[in-house]
C-alpha positions as a Markdown table, in Angstrom:
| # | Residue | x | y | z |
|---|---|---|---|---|
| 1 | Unk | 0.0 | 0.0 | 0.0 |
| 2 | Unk | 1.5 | 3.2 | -1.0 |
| 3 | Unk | 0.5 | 6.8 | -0.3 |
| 4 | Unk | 0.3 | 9.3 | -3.2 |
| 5 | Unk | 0.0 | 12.7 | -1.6 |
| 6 | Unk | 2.8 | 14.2 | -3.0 |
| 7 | Unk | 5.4 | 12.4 | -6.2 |
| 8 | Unk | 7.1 | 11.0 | -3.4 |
| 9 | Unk | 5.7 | 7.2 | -3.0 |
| 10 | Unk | 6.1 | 5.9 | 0.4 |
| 11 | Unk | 5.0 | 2.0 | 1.5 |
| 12 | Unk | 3.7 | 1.8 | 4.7 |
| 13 | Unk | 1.6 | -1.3 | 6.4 |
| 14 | Unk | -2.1 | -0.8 | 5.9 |
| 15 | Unk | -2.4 | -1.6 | 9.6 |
| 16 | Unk | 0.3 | 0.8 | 10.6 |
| 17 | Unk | -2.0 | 3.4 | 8.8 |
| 18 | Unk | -5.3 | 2.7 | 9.2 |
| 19 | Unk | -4.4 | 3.1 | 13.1 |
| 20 | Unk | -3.1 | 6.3 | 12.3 |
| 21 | Unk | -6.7 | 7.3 | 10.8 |
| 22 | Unk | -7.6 | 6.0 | 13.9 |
| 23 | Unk | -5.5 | 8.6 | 16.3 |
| 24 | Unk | -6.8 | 11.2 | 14.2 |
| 25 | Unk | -10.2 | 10.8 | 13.8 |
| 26 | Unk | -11.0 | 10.1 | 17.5 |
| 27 | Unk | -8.6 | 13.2 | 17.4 |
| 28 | Unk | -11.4 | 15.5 | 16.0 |
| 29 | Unk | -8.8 | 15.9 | 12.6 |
| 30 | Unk | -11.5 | 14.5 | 10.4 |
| 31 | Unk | -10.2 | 15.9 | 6.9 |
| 32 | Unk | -6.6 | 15.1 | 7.6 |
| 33 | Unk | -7.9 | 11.7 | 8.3 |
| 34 | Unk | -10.0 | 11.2 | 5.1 |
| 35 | Unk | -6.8 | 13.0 | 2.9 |
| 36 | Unk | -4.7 | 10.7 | 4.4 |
| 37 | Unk | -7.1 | 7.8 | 3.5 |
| 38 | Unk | -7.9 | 9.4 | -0.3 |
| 39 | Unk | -4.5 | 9.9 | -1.2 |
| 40 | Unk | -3.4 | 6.1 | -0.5 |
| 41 | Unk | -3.3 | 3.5 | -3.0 |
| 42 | Unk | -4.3 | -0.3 | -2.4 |
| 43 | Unk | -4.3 | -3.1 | -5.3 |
| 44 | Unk | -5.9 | -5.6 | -3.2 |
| 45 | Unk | -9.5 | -5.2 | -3.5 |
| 46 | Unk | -10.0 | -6.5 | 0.4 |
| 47 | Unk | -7.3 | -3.8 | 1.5 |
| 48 | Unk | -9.2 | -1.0 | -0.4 |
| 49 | Unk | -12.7 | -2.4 | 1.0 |
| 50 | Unk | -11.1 | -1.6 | 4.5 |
| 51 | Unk | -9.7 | 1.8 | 3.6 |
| 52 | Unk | -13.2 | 2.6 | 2.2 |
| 53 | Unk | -15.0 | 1.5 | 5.6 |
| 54 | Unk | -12.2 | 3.8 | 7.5 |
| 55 | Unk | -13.0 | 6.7 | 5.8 |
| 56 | Unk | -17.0 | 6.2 | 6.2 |
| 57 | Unk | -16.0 | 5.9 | 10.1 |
| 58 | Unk | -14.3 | 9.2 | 9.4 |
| 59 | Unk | -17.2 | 10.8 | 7.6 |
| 60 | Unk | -19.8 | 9.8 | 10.4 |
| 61 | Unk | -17.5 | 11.1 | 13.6 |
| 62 | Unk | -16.9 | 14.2 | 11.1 |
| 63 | Unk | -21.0 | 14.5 | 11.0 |
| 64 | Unk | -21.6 | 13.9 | 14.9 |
| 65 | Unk | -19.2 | 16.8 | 16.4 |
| 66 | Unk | -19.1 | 18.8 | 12.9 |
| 67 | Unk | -22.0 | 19.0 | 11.8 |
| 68 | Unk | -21.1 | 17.8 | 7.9 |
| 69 | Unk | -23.0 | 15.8 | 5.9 |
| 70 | Unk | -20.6 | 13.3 | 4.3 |
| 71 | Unk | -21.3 | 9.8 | 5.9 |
| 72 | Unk | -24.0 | 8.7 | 3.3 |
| 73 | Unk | -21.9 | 9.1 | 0.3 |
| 74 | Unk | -18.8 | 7.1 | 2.4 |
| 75 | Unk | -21.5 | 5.0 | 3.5 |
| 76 | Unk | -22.3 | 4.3 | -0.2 |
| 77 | Unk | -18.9 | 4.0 | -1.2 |
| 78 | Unk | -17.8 | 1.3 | 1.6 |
| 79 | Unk | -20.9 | -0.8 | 0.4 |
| 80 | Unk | -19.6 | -0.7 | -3.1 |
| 81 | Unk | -16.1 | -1.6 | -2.4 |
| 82 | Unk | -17.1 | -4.3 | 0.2 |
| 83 | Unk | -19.3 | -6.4 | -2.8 |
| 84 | Unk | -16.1 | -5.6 | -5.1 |
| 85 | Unk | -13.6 | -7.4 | -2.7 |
| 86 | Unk | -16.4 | -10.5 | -1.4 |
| 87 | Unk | -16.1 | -10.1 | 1.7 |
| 88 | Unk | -18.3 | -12.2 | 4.0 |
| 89 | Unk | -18.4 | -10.3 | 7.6 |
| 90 | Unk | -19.5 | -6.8 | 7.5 |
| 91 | Unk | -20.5 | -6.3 | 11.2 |
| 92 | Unk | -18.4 | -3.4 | 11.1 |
| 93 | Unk | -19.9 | -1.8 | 7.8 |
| 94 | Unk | -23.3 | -2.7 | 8.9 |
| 95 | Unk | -22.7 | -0.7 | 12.4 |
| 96 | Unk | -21.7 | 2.2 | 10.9 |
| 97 | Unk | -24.8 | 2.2 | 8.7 |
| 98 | Unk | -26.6 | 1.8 | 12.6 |
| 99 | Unk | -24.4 | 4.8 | 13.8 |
| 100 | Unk | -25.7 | 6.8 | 10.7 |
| 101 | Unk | -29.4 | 5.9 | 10.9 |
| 102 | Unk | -29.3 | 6.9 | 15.2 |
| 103 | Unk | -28.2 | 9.7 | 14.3 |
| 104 | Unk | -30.2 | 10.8 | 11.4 |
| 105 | Unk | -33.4 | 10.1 | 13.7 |
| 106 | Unk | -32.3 | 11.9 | 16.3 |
| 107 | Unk | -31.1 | 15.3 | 14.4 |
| 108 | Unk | -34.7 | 15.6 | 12.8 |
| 109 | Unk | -35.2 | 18.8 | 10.5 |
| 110 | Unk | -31.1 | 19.7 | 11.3 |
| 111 | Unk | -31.5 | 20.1 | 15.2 |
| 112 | Unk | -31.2 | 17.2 | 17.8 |
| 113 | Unk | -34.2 | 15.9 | 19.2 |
| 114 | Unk | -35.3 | 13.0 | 21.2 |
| 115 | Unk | -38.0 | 11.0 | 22.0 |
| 116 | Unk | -40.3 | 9.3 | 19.4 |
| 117 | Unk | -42.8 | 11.9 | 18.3 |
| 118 | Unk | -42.7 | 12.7 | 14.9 |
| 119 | Unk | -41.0 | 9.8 | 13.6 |
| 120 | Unk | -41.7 | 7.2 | 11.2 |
| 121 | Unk | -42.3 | 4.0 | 13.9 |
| 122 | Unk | -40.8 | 1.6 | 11.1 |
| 123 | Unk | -38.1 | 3.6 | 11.2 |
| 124 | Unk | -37.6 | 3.6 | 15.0 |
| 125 | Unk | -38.7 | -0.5 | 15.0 |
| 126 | Unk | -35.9 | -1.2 | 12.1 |
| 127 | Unk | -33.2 | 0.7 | 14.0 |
| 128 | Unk | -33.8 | -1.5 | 17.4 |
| 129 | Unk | -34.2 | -4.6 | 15.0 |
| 130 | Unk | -30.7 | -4.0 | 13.6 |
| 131 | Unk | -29.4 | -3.4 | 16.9 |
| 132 | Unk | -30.2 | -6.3 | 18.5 |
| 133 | Unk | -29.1 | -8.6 | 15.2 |
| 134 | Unk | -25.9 | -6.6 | 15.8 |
| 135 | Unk | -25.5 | -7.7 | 19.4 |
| 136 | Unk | -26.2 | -11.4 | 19.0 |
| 137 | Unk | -23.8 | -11.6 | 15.9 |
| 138 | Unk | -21.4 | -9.9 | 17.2 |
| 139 | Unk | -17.4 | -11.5 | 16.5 |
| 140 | Unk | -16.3 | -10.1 | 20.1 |
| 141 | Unk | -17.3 | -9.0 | 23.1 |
| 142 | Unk | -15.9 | -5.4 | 22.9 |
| 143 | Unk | -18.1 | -5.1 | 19.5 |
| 144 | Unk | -20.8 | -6.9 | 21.5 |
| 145 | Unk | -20.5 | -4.4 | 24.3 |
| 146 | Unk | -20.8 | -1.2 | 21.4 |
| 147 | Unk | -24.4 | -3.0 | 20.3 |
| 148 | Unk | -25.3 | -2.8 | 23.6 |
| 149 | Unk | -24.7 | 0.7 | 24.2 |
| 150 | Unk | -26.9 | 1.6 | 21.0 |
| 151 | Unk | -29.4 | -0.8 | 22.5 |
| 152 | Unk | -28.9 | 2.0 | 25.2 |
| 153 | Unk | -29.1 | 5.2 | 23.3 |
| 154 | Unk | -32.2 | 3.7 | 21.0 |
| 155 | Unk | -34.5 | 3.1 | 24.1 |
| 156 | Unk | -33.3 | 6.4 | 25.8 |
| 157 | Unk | -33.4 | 8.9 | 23.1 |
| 158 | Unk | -35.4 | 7.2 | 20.7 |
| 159 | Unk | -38.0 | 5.6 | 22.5 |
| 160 | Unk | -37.4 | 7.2 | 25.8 |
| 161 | Unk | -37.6 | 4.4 | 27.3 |
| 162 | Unk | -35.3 | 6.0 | 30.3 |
| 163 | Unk | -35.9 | 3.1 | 32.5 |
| 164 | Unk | -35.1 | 0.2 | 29.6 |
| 165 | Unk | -31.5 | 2.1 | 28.8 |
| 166 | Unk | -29.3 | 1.8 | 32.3 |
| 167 | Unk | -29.2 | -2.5 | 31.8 |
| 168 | Unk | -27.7 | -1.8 | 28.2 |
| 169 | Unk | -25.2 | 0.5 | 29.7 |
| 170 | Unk | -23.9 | -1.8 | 32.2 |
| 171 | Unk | -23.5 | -4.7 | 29.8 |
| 172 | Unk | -21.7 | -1.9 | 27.7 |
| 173 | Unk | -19.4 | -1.2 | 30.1 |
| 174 | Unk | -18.7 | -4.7 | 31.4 |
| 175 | Unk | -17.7 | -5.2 | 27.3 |
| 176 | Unk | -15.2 | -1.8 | 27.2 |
| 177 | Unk | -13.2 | -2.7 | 30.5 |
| 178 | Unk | -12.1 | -6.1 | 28.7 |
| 179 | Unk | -10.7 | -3.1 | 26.9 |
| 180 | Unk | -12.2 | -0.5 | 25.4 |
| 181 | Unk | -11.5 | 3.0 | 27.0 |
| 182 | Unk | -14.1 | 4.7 | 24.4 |
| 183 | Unk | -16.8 | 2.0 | 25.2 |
| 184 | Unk | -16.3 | 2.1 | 28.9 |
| 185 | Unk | -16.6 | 6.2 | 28.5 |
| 186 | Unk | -19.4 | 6.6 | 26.4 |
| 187 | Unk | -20.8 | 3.9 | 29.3 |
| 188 | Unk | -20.5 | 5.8 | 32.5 |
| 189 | Unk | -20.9 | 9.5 | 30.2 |
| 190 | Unk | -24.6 | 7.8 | 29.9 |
| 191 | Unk | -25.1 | 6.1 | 33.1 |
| 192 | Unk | -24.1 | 8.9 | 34.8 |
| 193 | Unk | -26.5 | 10.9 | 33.4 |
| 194 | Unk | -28.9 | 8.6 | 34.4 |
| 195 | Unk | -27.9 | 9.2 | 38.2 |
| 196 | Unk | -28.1 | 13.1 | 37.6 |
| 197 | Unk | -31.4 | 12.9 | 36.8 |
| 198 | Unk | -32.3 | 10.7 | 39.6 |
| 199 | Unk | -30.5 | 13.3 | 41.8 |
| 200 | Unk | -27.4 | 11.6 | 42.6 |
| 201 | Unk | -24.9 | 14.1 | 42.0 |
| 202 | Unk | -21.9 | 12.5 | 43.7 |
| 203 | Unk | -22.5 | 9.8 | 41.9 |
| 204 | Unk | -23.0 | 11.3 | 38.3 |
| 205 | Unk | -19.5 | 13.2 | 39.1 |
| 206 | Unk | -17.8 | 10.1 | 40.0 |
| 207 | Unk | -18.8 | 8.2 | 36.9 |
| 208 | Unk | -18.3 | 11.8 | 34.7 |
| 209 | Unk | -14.8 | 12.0 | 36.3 |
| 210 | Unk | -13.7 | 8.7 | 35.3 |
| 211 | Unk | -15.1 | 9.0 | 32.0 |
| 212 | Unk | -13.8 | 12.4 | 31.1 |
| 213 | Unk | -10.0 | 10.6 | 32.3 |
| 214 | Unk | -10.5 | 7.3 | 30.1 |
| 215 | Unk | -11.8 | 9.7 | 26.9 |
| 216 | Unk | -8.5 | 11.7 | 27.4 |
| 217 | Unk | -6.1 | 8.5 | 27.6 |
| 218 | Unk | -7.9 | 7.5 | 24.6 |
| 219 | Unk | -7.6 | 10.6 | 22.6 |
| 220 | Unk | -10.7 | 11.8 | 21.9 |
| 221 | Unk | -10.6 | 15.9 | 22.2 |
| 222 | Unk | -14.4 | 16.2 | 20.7 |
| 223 | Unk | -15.4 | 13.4 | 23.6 |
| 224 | Unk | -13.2 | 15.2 | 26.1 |
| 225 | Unk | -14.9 | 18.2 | 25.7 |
| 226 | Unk | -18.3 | 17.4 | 25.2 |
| 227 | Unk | -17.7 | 15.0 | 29.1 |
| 228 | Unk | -15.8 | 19.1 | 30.2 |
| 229 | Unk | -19.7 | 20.2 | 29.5 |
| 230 | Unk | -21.1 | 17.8 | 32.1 |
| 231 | Unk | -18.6 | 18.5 | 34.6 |
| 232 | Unk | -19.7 | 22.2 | 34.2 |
| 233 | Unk | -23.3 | 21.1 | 34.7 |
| 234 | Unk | -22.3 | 19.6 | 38.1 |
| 235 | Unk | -20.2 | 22.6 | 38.4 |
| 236 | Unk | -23.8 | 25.2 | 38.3 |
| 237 | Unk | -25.6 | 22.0 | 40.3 |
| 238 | Unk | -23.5 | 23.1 | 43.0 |
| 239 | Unk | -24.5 | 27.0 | 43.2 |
| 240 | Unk | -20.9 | 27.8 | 41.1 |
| 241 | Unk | -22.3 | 29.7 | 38.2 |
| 242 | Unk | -18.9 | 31.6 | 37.9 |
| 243 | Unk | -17.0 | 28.5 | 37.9 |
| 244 | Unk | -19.8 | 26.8 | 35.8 |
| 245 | Unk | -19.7 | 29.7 | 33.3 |
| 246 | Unk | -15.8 | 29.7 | 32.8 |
| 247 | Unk | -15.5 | 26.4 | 32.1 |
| 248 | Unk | -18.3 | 26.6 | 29.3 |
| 249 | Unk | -16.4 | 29.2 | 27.8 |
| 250 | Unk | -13.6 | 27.3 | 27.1 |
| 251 | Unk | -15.3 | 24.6 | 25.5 |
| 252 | Unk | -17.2 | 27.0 | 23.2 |
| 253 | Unk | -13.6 | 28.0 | 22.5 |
| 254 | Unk | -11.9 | 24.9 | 22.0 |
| 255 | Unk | -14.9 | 23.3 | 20.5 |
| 256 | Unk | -14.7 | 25.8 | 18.0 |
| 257 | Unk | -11.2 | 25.9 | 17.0 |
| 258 | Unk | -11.5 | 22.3 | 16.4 |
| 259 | Unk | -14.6 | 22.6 | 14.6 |
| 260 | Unk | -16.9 | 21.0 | 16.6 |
| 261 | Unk | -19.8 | 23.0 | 16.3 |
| 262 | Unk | -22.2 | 20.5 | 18.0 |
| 263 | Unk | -20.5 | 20.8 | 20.9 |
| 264 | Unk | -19.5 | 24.3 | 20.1 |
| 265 | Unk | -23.7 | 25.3 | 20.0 |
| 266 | Unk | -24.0 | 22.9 | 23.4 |
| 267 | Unk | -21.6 | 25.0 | 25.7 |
| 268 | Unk | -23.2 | 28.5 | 24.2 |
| 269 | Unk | -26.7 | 27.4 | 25.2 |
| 270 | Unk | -25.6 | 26.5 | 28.4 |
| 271 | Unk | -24.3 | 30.0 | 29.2 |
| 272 | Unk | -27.5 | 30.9 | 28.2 |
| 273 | Unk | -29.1 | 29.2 | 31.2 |
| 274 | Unk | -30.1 | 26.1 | 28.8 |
| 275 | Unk | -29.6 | 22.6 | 30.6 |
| 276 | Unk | -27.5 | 19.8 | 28.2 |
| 277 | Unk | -28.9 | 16.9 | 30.7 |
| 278 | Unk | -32.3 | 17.7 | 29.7 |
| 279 | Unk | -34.1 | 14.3 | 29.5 |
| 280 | Unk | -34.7 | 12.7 | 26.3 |
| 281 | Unk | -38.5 | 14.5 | 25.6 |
| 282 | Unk | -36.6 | 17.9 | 25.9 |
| 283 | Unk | -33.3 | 18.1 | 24.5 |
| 284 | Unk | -31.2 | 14.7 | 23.3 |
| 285 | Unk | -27.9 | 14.5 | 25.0 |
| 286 | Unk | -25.4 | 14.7 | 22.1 |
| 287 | Unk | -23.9 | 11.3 | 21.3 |
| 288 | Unk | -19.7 | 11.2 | 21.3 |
| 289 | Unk | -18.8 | 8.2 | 19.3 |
């Protein structure tokens, strides 16, 4: 595999690389990932079939924090270059297509919002359908464990079915501590918001803590942030509006040098007095793949 940027070729493992997309991507450096991925070269149709699936991933995580519009036509892409190269398992492609569809249900009209009303219940019904299928064929328990968690985030801000959501969490984070720091963060972000609604504050900050550390020793700066916006929410909770206002700043600011303008819009409303750990039938907490 070679990349082409420039008239000098270089040959480089497509592992080596593809876990270089990785590290940027999860990054929040979404077109220097998918340049990186475009201006590589592959022969073997099963290699370019993976490069094609990377730069989908790349496209959807570029859509969740940036507010683009490019997974479809990656989407599109992968599924053509997958039936090129014969492959048989395509958990992976068919997860991303999950990712896309959650997330197209719960930005309705452009703006996020939960709950069910409005929707097309095939829609909703297909998406859980797909999950579960996802979950039970699932070739490891870390990609088990991510099922789960959109078993989670389809019953809470879907359905909002807040009740249902917590058992999928758990099983999500039993999966990402056999090691996953993403899955186990994106766990506790969710089940802690599920203790700060039920008033447990101590506990909502313990699990947020630990999740904001594991998304940091992972790299994720759009993940990092968006946990920063809880921990300012605890921060108000606790009669510190100075404190809880400061911090929002900065993640406005860093959200928007980064170009996450999800998270960006999230930390403005708040110092508007807005609350990000709404429940479900108000505002959808944002996802942070």
């Amino acid at each position: 595999m070679t990349n082409t940027a420039s008239t000098i070729r270089t040959v480089v493992s497509l592992d080596e690389l593809l876990a270089a997309v990785r590290e940027l991507r999860i990054g929040g450096r979404w077109e220097r990932a998918a340049d990186l991925l475009d201006a590589t070269d592959v022969t073997d149709p099963q290699a370019r079939a993976r490069l094609a699936v990377a730069a989908a991933e790349v496209a959807l995580e570029s859509d969740w924090f940036g507010g683009t519009g490019l997974a479809r036509a990656r989407l599109g892409a992968a599924e053509k270059a997958f039936e090129e190269a014969r492959l048989d398992g395509r958990w992976d492609l068919d997860f991303l297509w999950l990712r896309h569809d959650y997330l197209g249900l719960l930005r309705a009209g452009g703006t996020f919002r939960a709950g069910p009303d409005g929707k097309d219940p095939e829609a909703l019904a297909a998406l859980r359908h797909l999950a579960g299928i996802l979950r039970d064929q699932a070739p490891d328990a870390v990609r088990r464990g991510w099922a789960e968690m959109y078993l989670g985030l389809i019953a809470d801000n879907l359905f909002a079915e807040r009740d249902i959501a917590p058992a999928h969490y758990e099983a999500a984070l039993r999966a990402g501590e056999s090691g996953d720091d993403l899955l186990s963060r994106e766990a506790l972000r969710h089940l802690g918001d599920h203790d700060h609604d039920h008033g447990d504050h101590a506990r909502a900050l313990e699990r947020w803590n630990r999740a904001t550390t594991l998304g940091a020793r992972a790299g994720t700066v759009p993940g990092t942030l968006s946990m920063q916006m809880l921990l300012a929410v605890l921060t108000r909770d606790t009669g510190d509006e100075a404190g809880a206002a400061a911090l929002a700043r900065e993640i406005a600011r860093w959200a928007g040098a980064i170009g996450a303008v999800t998270t960006e819009a999230q930390a403005n409303g708040f110092l508007a007095g807005e609350d990000p750990t709404a429940p479900p039938a108000v505002q959808a907490d944002h996802p942070t793949s």
